[in-house]
N, C-alpha and C positions, 0 to 999 in steps of 0.2 A: 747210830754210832757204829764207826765201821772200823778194821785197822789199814794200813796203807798195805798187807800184804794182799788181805780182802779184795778192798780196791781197784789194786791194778791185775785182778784175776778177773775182770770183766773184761766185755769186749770193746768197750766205751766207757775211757775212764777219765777224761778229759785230757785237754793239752794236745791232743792230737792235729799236727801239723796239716792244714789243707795244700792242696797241690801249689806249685808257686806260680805265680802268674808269669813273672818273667825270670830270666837268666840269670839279671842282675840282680833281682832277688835275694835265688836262691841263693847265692855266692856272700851277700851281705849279710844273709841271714835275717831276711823281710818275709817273717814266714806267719801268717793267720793261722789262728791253734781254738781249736774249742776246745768251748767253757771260758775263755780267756773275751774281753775285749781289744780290739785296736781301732785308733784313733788316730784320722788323718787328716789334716790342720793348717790352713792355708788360709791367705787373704781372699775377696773375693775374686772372682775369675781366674785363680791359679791355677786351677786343674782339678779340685777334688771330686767331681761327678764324675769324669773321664776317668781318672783312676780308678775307684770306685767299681762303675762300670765296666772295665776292662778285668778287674778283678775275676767280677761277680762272673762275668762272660767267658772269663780263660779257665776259671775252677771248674766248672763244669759239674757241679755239686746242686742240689736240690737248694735254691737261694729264694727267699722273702725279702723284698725291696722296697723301703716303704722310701717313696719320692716324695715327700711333702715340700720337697725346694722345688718340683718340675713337675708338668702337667702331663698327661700321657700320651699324647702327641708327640710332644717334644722329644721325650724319653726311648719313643716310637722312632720318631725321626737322625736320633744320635744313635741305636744300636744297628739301623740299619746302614747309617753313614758308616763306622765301626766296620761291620761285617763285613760288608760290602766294599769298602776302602773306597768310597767316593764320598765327594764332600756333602755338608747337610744338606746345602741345597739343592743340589739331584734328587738325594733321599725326598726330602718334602716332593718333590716333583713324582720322584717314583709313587710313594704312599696314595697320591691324588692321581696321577694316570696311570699307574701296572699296579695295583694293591695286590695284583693273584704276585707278581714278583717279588714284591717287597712283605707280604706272607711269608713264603717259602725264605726269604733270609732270614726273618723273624722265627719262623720255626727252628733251626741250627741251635736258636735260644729259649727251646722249650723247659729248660731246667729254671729258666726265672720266674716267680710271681711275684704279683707288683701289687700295692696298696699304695692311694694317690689320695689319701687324706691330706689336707694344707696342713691343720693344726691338728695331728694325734695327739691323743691323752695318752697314760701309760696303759690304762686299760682299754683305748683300742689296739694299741702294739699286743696286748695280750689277748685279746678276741682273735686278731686273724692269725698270730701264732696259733691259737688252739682250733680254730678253722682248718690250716693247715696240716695239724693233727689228724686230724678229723678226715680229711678228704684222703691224706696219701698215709695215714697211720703210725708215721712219725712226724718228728721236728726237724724244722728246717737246717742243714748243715751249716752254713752260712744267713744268716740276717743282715742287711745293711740299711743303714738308719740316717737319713740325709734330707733334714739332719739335726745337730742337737737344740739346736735353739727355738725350729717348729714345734717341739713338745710342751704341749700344754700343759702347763704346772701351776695349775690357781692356787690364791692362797702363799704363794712365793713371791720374792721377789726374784729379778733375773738372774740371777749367778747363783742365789742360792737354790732357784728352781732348776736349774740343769744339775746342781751338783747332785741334787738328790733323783735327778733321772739317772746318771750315771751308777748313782747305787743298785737302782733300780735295774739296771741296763745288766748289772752285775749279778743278779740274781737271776736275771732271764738266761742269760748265759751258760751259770753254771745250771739251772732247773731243769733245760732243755740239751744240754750240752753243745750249743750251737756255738759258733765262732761270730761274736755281734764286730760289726764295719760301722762305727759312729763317723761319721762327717763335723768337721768344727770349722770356728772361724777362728786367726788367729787376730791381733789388732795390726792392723793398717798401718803404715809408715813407721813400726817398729823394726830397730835395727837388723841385718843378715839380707844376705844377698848369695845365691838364688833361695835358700832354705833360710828360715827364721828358726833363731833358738828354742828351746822349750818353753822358755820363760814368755813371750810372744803369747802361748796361747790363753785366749779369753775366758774368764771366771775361775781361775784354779781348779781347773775338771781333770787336770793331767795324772793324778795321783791315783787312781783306780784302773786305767788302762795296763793289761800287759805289755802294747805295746804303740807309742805316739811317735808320728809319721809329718815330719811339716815338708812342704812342697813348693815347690815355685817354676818359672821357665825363664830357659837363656838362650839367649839367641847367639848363635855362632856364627858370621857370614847370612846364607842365608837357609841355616838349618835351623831348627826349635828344638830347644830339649825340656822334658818334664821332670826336674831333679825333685830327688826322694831321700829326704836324711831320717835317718833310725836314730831320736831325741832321745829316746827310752825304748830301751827293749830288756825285757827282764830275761830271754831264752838265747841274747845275743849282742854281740858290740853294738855300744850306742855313745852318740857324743851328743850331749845338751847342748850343745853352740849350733848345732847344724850347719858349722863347714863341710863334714864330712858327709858327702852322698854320692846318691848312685845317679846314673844319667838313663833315662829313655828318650826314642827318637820319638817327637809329638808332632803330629799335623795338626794344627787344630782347623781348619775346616772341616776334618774329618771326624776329629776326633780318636785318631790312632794312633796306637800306641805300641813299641815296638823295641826288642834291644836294639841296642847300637855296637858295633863291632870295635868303634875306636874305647878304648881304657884311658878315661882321665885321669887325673894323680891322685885327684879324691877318692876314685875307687880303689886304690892299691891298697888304702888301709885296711883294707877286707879283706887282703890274702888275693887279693886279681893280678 
């Protein structure tokens, strides 16, 4: 039992804001805080690995990345594509004839560890957490977890077996003071265009995140953007409809991801 004056006289007392990954971010107030989770929520192939990934890559923070949606090749093959701004398929090409090249990109991302379990339990999330202890003497700053439906929850049925990872996900967080990155699905052909509302997302998991993120891409001509609505955010403006978002420039051959210079209307409601 502590009091809050207590509290925040340490030097990690949670809520602490991790670097922003983009511009548009920061400005919207898309910000990952440990102890807290956020939760990024999209149908399949909308972008939430790429995100994610972009994330974990631009924080530049000691990050545990359990892949159980992607093999490590792949994972291999998309950070170098990423880094490197050429598309996956060079990457796979590099990986197979220059590995000394496609190393040295892959090193730039020596702040990431990676766990490529398909189906983790909670208690393998909590093994290489405290692996990770173990090796480098703290806890990981960032955790990303992609994603929630891969966690093995016997004994449940499917909705009520994530929601109770979510608890769980909850206490990892606060234990380790890490900032957990849950990946979700939202359902499929449910209304919103380019971002899907709150309500969209699968099993009623939303109510434990500090902060739930839906996603989607629109095509402009012949640019791609990765739009990001803040459905909830308890440390900053949020709209459950998911009209209101932020725009990134997305290649997806590459998988890059980037601001974009032009201001659409949607982002004005953020003070841009």
């Amino acid at each position: 039992m502590r009091t809050l004056k207590r509290s925040i006289s340490k030097a990690e007392v949670g809520g602490e804001p991790l670097p922003p990954a983009f511009a548009a971010f920061e400005r919207a107030g898309i910000i990952l805080r440990r102890a807290e989770i956020t939760m990024i929520a999209g149908t399949p192939g909308a972008g939430k690995s790429s995100v994610a990934l972009a994330i974990a890559a631009k924080a530049k923070v000691p990050t545990l990345y359990f892949s159980a949606d992607t093999n490590a090749h792949t994972m291999a093959m998309r950070l170098v594509a990423m880094s490197g701004r050429m598309t996956q398929t060079a990457a796979e090409q590099m990986l197979k004839r220059e590995p000394q090249q496609a190393e040295e990109i892959l090193t730039l991302n020596n702040h990431l560890f990676w766990s490529f379990e398909s189906t983790p339990t909670l208690k393998d999330l909590d093994d290489e957490v405290s692996a990770f202890e173990t090796v480098w003497g703290k806890s990981p700053v960032l955790i990303v977890v992609d994603n929630l439906m891969d966690i093995a929850m016997d004994g449940h049925e499917e909705f009520q077996g994530m929601r109770a990872a979510m608890k769980e996900l909850k206490y990892l967080a606060r234990d380790t003071n890490s900032a957990v990155l849950v990946l979700h699905h939202t359902k499929e052909g449910f209304e919103g265009y380019p971002c899907q509302p709150r309500s969209a997302i699968q099993g009623l998991v939303n109510q434990i995140p500090a902060m739930v993120l839906t996603i989607g891409q629109m095509k402009q001509g012949d640019e791609t953007y990765l739009c990001v609505a803040p459905v909830k955010n308890r440390y900053g403006r949020a709209d459950q409809t998911g009209n209101n978002y932020v725009s990134l420039a997305f290649n997806p051959d590459s998988m890059y991801l980037d601001d974009v210079q032009i201001k659409y209307a949607q982002e004005t409601i953020y003070g841009n």
